[in-house]
C-alpha positions in Angstrom: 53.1 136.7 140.9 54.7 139.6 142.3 57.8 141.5 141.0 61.2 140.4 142.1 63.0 143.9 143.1 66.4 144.2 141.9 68.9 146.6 143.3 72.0 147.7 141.6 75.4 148.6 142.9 77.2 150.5 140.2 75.7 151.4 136.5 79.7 151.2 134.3 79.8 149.1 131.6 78.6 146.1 133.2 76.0 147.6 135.0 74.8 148.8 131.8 74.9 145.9 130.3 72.3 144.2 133.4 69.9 146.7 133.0 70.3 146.1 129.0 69.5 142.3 129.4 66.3 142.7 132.0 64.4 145.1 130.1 65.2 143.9 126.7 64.9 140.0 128.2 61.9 140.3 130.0 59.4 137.8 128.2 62.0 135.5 128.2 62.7 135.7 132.2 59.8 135.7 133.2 58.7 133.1 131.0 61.7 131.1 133.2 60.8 132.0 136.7 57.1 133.2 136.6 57.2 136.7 138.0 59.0 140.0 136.4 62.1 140.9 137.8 62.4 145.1 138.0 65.5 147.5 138.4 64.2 149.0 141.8 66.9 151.5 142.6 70.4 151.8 140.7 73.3 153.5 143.0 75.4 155.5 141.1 78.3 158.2 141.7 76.5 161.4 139.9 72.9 161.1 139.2 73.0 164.0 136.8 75.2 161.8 134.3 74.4 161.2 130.6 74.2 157.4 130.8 74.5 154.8 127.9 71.1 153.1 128.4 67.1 155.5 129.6 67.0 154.4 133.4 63.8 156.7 135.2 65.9 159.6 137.5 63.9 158.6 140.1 65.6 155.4 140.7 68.7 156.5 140.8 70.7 157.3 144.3 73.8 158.1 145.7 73.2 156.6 149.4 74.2 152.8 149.4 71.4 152.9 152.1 68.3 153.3 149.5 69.4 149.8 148.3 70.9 147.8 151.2 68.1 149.4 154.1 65.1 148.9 151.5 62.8 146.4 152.2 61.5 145.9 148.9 64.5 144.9 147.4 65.1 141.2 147.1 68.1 140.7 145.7 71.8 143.2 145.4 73.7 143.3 142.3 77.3 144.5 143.2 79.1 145.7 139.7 80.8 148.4 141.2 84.0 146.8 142.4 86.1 147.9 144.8 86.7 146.1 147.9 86.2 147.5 152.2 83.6 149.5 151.2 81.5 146.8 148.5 82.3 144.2 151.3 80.8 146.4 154.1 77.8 146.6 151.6 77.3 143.3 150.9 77.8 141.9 154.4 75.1 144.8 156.1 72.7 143.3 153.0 73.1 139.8 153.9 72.1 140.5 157.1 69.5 141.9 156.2 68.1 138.9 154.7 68.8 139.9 150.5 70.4 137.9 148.2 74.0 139.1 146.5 74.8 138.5 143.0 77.9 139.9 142.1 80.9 140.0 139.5 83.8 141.1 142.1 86.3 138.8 141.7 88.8 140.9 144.1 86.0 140.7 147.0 85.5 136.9 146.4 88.9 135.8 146.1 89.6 137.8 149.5 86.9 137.9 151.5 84.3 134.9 150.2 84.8 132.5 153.2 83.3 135.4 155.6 81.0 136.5 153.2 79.4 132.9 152.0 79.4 132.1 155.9 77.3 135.2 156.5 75.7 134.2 153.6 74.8 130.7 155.4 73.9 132.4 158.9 70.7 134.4 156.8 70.1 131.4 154.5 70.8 134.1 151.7 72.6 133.2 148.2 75.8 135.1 147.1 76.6 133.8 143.4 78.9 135.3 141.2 79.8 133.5 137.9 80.7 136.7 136.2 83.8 137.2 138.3 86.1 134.4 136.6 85.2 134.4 132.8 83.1 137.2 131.6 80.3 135.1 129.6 81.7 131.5 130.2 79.1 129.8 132.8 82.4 127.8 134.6 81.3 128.5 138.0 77.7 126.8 137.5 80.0 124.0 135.8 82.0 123.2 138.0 79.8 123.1 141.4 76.7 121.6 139.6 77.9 119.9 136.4 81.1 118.1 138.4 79.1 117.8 141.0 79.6 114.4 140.8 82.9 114.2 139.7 86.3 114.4 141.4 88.2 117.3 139.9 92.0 116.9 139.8 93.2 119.6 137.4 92.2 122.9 136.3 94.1 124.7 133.6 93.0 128.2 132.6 93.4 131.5 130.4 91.6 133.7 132.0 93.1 137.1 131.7 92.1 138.6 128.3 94.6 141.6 128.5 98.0 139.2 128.7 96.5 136.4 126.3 96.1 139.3 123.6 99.3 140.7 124.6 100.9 137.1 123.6 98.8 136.4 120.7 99.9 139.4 119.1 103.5 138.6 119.9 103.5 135.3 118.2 101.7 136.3 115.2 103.1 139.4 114.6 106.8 138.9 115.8 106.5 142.2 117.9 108.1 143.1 121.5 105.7 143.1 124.8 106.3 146.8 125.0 104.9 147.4 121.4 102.3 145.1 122.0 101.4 146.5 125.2 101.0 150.2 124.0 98.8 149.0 121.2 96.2 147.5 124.0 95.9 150.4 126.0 95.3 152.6 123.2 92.7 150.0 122.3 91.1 149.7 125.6 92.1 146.1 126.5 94.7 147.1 128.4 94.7 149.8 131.2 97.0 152.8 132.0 98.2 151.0 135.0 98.3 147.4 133.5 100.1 145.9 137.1 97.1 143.7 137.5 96.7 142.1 134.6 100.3 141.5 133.3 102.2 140.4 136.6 99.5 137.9 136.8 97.2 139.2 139.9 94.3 139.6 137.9 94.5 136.0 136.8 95.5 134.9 140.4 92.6 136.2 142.3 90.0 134.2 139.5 92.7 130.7 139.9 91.4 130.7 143.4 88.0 131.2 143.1 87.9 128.1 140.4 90.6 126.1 142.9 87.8 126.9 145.6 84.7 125.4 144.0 86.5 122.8 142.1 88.6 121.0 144.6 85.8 122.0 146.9 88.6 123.7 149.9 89.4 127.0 150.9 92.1 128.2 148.7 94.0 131.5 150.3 95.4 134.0 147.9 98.9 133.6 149.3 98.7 130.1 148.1 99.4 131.3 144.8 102.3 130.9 143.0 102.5 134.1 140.4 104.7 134.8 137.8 103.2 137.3 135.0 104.5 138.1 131.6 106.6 141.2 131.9 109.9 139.0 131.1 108.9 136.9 128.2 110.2 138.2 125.0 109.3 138.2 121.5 112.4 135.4 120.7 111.4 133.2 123.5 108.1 132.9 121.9 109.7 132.3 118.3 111.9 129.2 120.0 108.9 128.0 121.6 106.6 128.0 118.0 110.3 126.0 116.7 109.5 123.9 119.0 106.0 123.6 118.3 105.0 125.2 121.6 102.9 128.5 122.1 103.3 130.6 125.6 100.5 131.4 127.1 99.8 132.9 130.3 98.3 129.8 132.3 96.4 129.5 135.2 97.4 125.9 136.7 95.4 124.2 139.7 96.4 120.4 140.7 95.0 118.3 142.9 96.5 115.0 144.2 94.7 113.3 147.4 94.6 115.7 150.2 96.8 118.3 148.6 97.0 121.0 146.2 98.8 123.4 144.3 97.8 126.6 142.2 100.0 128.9 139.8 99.9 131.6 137.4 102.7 131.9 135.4 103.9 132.4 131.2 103.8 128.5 130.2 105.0 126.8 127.1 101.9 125.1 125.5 101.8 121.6 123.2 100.6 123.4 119.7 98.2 120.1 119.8 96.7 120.9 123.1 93.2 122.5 122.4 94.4 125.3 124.8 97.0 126.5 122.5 94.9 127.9 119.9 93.1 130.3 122.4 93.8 133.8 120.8 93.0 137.3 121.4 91.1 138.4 124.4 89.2 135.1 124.5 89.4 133.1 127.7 89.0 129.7 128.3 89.1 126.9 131.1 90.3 123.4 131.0 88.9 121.0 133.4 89.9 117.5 134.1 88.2 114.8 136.2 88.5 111.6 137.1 85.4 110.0 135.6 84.5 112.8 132.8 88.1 113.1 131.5 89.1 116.5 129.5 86.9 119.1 129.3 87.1 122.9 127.9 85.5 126.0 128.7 86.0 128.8 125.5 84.1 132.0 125.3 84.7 136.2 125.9 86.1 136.9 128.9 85.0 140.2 129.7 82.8 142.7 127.8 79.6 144.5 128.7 76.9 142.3 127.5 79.2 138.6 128.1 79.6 139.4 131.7 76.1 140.9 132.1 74.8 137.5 130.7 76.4 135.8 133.6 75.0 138.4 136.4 71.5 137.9 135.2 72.1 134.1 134.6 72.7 134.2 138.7 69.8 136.8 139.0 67.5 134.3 137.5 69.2 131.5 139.8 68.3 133.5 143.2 64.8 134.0 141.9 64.4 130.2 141.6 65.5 129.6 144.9 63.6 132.1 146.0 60.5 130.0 144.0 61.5 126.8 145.8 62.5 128.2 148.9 66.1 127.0 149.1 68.0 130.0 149.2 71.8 129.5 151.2 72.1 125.7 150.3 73.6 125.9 146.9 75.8 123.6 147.7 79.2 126.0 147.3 80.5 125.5 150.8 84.3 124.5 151.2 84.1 121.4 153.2 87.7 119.3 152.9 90.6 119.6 154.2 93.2 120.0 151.6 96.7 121.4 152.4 99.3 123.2 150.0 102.2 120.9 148.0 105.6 121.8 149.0 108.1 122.7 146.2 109.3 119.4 146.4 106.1 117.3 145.4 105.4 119.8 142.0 106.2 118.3 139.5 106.0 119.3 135.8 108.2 119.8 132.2 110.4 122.8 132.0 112.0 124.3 129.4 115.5 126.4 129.8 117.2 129.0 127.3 121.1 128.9 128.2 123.9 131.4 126.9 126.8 129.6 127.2 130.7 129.9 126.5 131.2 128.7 122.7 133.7 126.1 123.7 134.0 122.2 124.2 133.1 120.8 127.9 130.5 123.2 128.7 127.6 120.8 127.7 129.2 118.0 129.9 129.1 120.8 132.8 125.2 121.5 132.3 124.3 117.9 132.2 126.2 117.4 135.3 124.3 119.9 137.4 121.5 118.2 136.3 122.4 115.0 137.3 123.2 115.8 140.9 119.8 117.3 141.5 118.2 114.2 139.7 117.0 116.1 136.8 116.4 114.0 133.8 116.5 115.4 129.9 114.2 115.0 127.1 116.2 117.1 124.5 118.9 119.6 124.4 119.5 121.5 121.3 122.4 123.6 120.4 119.9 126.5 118.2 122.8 129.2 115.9 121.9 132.2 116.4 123.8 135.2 114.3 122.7 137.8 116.4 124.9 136.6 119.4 128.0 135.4 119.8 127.6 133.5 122.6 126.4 129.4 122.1 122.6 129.5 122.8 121.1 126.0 124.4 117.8 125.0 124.7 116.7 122.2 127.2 113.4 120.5 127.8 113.3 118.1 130.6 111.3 115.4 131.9 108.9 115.6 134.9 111.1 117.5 137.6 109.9 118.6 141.4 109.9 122.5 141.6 112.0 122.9 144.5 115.2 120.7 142.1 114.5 123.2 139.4 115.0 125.9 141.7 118.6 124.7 142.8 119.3 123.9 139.2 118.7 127.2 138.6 120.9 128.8 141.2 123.8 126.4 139.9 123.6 127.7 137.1 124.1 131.3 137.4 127.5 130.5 139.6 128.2 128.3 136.8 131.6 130.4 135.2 130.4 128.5 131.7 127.3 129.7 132.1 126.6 133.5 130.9 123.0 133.7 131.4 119.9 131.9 132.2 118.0 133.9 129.7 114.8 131.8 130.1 112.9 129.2 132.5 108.9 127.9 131.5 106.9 125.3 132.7 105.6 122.9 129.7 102.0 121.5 129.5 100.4 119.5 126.8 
């Protein structure tokens, strides 16, 4: 059979690492879908660049148009990121009639409903498993593996940057700022690290995996984000006393026709599997109603983990293409869920309290917790040499978001009450 004609968007790191896996791959590809599939034209920024992997100078261009106006070219591969521009791209190709494979998480988390229903309108696939988890095949999981299935929690790491960030904090004892300059000088973190460590990285990924699994159109704005600039190195030595690890958790609930999704530092059980996910690994927990608990582990990023998952999608198009159902992968965002107010999210927090050393004070907590109907599971007066202050750590029972929240505020006009040095949600 004839070629299948690839064109590529970008040639960085994962870019390199596509063009690695077709022409090293290509027995076993073909073996899959019957036909080669060929690098037809790769758009880059400078064609005279040394580049990491032998690509012939004649397919390389700087004119978006030699891809998206060619009509030899079956299917786009967008690894260029960036958003109004790559979205133009991708939406003049769809209309065009080619197929998008692509790893931009950014472009899917704003801009997938108009780009899957353009998709639909040319019966065209768009697929992108390598935007959430690097090498871990979640997407494909959750709309064909669950497809049977009613998902009704999602639970994820799925920032590599802020989970080595913590790891090294716990194991090592060290502050977020020296743990922080050690990862960009290592590459995992960048100059500008805003994305990753205040959680928007992580947020953009929470709704593309809310999306497919709950199987509704999750906005960006209905994400609750907290990142990991505040937590310090003692709140994660109280939290390993405790027999908890922080980790920076992507959280997606489902309950009947609503939803809610966060991203936010969360004390995890040591014995939930989740806990023991260290370094720049990722990893996804799903939970539904007839499997039960499931988990996703694998590398999260990386040249060759995230060019696995492009070409995985590659090699899904060309199937469709095979069978002729391309645009009915099933993906589309048919119910009608609506966001939980504060009030119906519940969960297990935990609270760090310096207090005035002096009798009454605990009888003055526990009584602003009983007028917003907050119930305990432990408080524990912990010594600490290095303050003066009492320091009191409370765990509580299931409590709605929008009590912990006036709680809260009590607390800091509380005269007893010197800081509210800490606030996590507990899982597990």
């Amino acid at each position: 059979m004839k070629p299948v004609k690839v064109g590529l968007l970008g040639l960085g790191t994962v870019g390199t690492g596509v063009v690695r896996i077709l022409e090293g791959h290509q027995d076993d590809l073909q073996s899959q879908v019957g036909s080669p599939i060929v690098i037809e034209k790769v758009l880059v920024q400078n064609k005279e660049k040394a580049r990491a992997v032998q690509i012939d100078p004649e397919k390389l261009t700087d004119d978006p148009r030699d891809i998206i106006h060619n009509p030899e070219i079956d299917v786009v591969v967008e690894v260029m990121g960036g958003l109004e521009h790559t979205k133009e791209y991708i939406l003049e190709a769809l209309s065009r009639g080619k197929h998008i494979v692509t790893a931009n998480k950014d472009l899917i988390a704003l801009y997938g409903p108009e780009i899957l229903a353009k998709a639909r309108e040319n019966r065209c696939d768009v697929l992108y498993e390598a935007s959430v988890a690097g090498g871990i095949p979640i997407l494909r999981t959750l709309v064909e593996g669950f497809s049977s299935d009613r998902i009704t929690k999602i639970m994820g790491i799925v920032n590599g940057t802020t989970n080595y960030i913590l790891t090294k904090m716990s194991q090592e004892g060290a502050s977020y700022e020296e743990v922080l300059k050690e990862a960009q000088q290592l590459g995992y973190a960048e100059a500008d690290p805003t994305s990753d460590v205040e959680g928007l990285d992580a947020a953009r990924k929470m709704t593309i995996l809310a999306t497919l699994g709950f199987r509704t159109n999750v906005a960006l704005k209905d994400v609750d984000v907290k990142g990991i600039t505040a937590v310090t190195k003692e709140d994660i030595q109280y939290a390993k006393r405790l027999g908890y690890e922080i980790k920076l958790l992507g959280i997606a609930e489902r309950q009947d026709d609503q939803f809610c999704v966060s991203v936010q530092p969360t004390m995890v059980s040591r014995t939930h599997p989740i806990a023991a996910v260290n370094g720049v690994f990722n990893a996804v927990y799903v939970h539904g109603e007839a499997v039960g608990e499931t988990m996703f582990y694998g590398a999260g990023a990386g040249e060759m983990p995230t060019a696995t998952s492009v070409v995985a999608d590659i090699v899904a198009v060309v199937k469709n293409l095979r069978l002729g159902v391309n645009g009915q992968q099933g993906i589309t965002a048919y119910k009608e869920l609506k966001p939980k107010a504060d009030e119906q999210i519940a969960s297990k927090y935990f609270l760090l309290l310096h207090v005035q050393d002096r009798a009454g004070v605990l009888a003055q907590i526990t009584q602003v917790f009983a007028e917003y109907e907050v119930s305990l599971e432990s408080v524990v007066q912990q010594p600490n040499p290095h303050n003066p202050e009492a320091e009191i750590i409370i765990i509580t029972h299931d409590a709605n978001k929008a009590a912990m929240t006036k709680v809260v505020e009590a607390f800091k006009s509380l005269e007893v009450i010197r800081q509210v040095k800490s606030v996590y949600r507990v899982e597990g």
